[in-house]
C-alpha positions in Angstrom: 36.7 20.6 27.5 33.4 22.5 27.6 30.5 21.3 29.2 28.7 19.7 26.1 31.8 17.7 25.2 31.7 16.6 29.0 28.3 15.5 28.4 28.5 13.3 25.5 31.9 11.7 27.0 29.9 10.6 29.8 27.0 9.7 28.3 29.0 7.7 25.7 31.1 5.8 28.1 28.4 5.0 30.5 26.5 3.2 27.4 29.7 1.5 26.6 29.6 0.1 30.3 26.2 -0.3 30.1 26.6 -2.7 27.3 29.4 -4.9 29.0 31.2 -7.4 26.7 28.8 -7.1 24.0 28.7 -3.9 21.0 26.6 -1.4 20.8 25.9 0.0 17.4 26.9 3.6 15.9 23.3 4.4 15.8 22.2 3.6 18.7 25.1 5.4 20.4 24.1 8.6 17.8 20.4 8.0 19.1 21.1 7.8 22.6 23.7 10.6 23.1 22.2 12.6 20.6 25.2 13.4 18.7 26.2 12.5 14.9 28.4 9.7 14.3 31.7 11.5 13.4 31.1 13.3 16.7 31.2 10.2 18.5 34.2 8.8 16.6 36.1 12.0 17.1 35.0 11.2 21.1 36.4 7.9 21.2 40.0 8.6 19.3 39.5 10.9 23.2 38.9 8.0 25.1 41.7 6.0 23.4 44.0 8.9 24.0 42.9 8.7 27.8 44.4 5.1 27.8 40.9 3.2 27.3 40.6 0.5 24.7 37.7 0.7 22.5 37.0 -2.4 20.0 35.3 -1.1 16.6 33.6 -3.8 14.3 31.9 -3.1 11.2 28.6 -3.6 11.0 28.9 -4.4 14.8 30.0 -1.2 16.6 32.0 -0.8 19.6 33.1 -2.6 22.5 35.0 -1.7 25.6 37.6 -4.1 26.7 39.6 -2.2 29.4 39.4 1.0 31.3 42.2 2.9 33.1 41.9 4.0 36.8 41.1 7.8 36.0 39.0 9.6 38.6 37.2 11.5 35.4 33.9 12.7 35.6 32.4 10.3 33.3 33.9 7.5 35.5 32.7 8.6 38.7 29.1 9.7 37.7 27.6 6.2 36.4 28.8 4.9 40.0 27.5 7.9 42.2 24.9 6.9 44.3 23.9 10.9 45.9 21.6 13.7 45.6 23.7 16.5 46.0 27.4 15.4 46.5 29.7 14.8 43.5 26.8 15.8 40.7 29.1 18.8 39.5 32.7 17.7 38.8 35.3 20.0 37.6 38.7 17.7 36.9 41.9 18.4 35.9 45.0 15.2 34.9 47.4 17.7 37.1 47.3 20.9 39.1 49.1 22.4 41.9 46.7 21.5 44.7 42.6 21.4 44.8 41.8 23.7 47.3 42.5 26.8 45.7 40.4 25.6 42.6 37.4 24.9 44.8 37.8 28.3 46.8 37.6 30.2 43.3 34.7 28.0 42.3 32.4 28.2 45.5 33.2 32.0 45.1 31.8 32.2 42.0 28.5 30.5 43.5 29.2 26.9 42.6 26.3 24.4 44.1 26.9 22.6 47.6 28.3 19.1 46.4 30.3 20.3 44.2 33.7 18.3 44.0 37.3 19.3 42.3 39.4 16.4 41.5 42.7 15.9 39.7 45.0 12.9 38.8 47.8 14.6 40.3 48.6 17.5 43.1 52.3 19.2 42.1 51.5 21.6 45.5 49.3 19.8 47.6 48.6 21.3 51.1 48.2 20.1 54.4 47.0 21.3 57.7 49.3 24.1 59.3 50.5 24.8 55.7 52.8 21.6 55.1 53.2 19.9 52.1 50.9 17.2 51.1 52.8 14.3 48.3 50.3 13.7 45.8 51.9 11.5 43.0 49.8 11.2 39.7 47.3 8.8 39.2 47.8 6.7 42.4 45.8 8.5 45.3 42.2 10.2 46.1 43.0 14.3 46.2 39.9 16.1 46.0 38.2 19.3 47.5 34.6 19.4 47.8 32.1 22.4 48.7 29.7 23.0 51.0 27.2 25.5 52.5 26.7 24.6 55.8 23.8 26.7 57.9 26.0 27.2 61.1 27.9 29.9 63.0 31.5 29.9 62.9 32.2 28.3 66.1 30.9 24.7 65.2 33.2 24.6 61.5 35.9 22.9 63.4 33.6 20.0 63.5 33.2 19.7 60.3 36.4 17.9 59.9 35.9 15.7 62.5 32.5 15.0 60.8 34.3 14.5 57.4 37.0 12.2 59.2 34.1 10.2 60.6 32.7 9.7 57.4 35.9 8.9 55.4 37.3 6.2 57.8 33.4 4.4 57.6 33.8 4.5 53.6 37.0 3.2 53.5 36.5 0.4 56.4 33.6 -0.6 54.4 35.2 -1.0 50.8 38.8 -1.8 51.9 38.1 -3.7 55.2 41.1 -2.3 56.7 41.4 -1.2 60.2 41.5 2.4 59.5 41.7 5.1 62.9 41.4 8.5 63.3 44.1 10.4 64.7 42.6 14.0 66.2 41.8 16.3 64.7 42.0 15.4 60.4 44.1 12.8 59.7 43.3 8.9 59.4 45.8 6.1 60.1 46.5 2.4 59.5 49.1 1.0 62.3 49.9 4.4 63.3 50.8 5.2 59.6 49.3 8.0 58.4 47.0 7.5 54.9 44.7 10.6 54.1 44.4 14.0 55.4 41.3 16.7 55.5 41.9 19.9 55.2 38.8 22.0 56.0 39.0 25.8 54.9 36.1 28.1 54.9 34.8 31.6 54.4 32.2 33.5 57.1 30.4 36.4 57.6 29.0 38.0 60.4 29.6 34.6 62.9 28.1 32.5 59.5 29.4 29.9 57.7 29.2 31.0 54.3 31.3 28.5 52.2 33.5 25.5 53.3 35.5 24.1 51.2 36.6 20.0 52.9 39.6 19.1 51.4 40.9 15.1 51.1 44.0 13.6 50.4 43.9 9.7 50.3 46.9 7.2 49.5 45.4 4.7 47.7 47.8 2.7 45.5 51.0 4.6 46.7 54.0 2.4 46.8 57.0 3.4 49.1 59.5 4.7 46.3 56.7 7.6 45.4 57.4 9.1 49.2 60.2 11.2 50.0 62.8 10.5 51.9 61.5 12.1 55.2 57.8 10.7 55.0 58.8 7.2 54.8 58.4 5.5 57.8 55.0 8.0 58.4 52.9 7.3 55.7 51.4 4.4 54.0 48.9 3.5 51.9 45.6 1.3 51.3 47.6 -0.7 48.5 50.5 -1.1 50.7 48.5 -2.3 53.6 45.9 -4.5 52.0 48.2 -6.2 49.9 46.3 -5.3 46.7 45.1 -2.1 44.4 42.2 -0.3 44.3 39.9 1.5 42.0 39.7 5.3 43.1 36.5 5.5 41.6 34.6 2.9 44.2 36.2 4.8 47.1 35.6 8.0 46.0 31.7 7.3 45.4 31.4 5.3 48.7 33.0 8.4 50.5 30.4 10.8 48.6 27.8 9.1 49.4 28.9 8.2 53.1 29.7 11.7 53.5 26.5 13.1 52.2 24.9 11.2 54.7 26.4 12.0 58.0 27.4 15.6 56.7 22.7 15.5 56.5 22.5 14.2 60.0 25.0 16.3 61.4 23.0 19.6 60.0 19.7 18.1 61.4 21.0 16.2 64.9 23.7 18.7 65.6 27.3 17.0 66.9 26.4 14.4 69.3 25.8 11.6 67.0 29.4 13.0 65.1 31.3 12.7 68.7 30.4 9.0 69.5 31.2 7.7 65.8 34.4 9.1 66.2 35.5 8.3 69.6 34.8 4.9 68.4 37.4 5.0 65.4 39.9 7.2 67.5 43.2 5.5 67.9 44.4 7.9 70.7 42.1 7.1 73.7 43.5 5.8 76.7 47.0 6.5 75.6 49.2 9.5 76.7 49.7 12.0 74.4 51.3 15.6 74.1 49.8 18.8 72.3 52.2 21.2 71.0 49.6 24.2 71.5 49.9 28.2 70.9 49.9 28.5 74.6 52.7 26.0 75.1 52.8 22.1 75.3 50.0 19.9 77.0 50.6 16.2 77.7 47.8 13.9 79.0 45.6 11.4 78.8 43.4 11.6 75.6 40.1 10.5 77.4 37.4 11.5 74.4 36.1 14.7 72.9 33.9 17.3 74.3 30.7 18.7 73.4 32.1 21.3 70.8 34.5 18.9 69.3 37.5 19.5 71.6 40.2 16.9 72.3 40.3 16.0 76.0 43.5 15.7 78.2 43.5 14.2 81.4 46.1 15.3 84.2 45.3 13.6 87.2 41.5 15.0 88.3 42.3 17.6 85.9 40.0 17.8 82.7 41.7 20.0 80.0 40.1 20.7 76.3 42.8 21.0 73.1 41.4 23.2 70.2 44.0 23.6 68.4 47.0 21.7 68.5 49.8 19.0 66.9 49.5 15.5 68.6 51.9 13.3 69.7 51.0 9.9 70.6 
């Protein structure tokens, strides 16, 4: 769909929400969205398609009396409560995995905030190259860009940053007890339910692209997982006892994310480290780090100034960069 039919869908549903319960005429929608009326008509046989149900009265207009859970742009904009993040959307109902989409995207100079998102990941990726299950039209699994002002050696906080602000989102909307397991993934009862996956592109010891990566189980029930991720993984539905709408999550977690992702540029890491040593669910506990040098185990005691997990052995202080945990 090209960018004016984008347009007027968004502009056409967000009067239709605007307007509640009650119609709103064929005029005024012509008037307001600035399109003619067999436009419009032709935009809501869309809508219908897409599974929402549009009332039509003559003399009256139209009504809308249900919406589908759809992560679509002219869903989430109405909602979006940022400056930057999330004001360009590209969307697709299914594609192999995000990342890829955003990397061609941010290439070809696409704004910082910018956000792919999809109903459905057939290739999802994780961290260290495994495979992330995203089943259609039941979890958050979206890649956003950003152009970050650093040197190379503080990305790796970024997704510590990113994990920081995902866990606050969904605490706040959900009221779950979400952690953070170092260095990107987020769990409820040691479950595991959304990754970050933080990519980038640099130049001469500069950032210049970053594309952050997030898969979320939202209303995953347990016969969507494969056999050897159940047990591992869960989801928000599955522990809160109830669904959720993507579309609140995903603009709490934009605009959270904005937020922190503004201090961390302007207050450097500090601020980042405390937040998350707050939600970790590893401190105190002995863990072991499967490293490229061999395997570590320890106490995890916090994180150091560059973002670093810390070990403790004894009076020994040892700093994990890169490594798989085991708690």
């Amino acid at each position: 769909m090209d960018a004016l039919a984008n347009r007027i869908r968004e502009s056409l549903l967000a009067l239709l929400l605007e307007h509640g319960d009650s119609y709103v005429s064929g005029e005024e929608i012509s008037q307001r969205v600035n399109c003619s009326r067999t436009a419009i008509w032709k935009h809501i046989e869309e809508l219908r398609k897409e599974g929402y149900q549009i009332e039509a009265r003559p003399r009256s207009g139209y009504r809308l009396v249900y919406r589908p859970d759809r992560v679509a742009p002219e869903e989430i904009k109405p909602e979006l409560h940022t400056r930057r993040f999330g004001k360009e959307i590209r969307y697709w109902r299914q594609v192999a995995s995000t990342q890829p989409l955003a990397h061609e995207w941010a290439r070809e100079g696409a704004a910082e905030g910018s956000l792919v998102i999809t109903e459905e990941q057939t290739q999802g990726r994780g961290r260290l190259g495994r495979i992330w299950h995203s089943p259609p039209y039941s979890g958050i699994w979206m890649s956003l860009v950003l152009r970050p002002a650093i040197p190379l050696t503080q990305a790796p906080q970024l997704t510590l940053m990113a994990s920081v602000a995902v866990t606050r989102a969904l605490r706040r909307v959900t009221g779950l007890d979400i952690r953070i397991k170092w260095p990107n993934d987020l769990l409820i009862d040691g479950k595991k339910i959304c990754g970050i996956l933080t990519e980038l592109r640099g130049e001469q010891d500069q950032v210049q692209y970053v594309v952050l990566g997030m898969g979320i189980n939202v209303n995953v029930t347990p016969d969507f997982w494969p056999e050897e991720l159940k047990g591992k993984g869960t989801s928000l539905a599955i522990a809160g006892g109830r669904t959720y709408r993507r579309v609140e999550l995903i603009t709490a977690i934009l605009k959270e994310l904005e937020g922190i992702y503004e201090g961390f540029l302007t207050h450097g890491f500090e601020p980042i480290r405390i937040l998350w040593e707050e939600y970790a669910a590893m401190l105190g506990t002995t863990i072991r780090a499967h490293t490229p040098h061999g395997e570590v185990t320890g106490e995890a005691i916090g994180l150091d100034p560059t973002g670093a997990l810390i070990l403790r052995q004894g009076d020994t202080k040892i700093p994990i960069f890169s490594s798989d945990i085991d708690v």
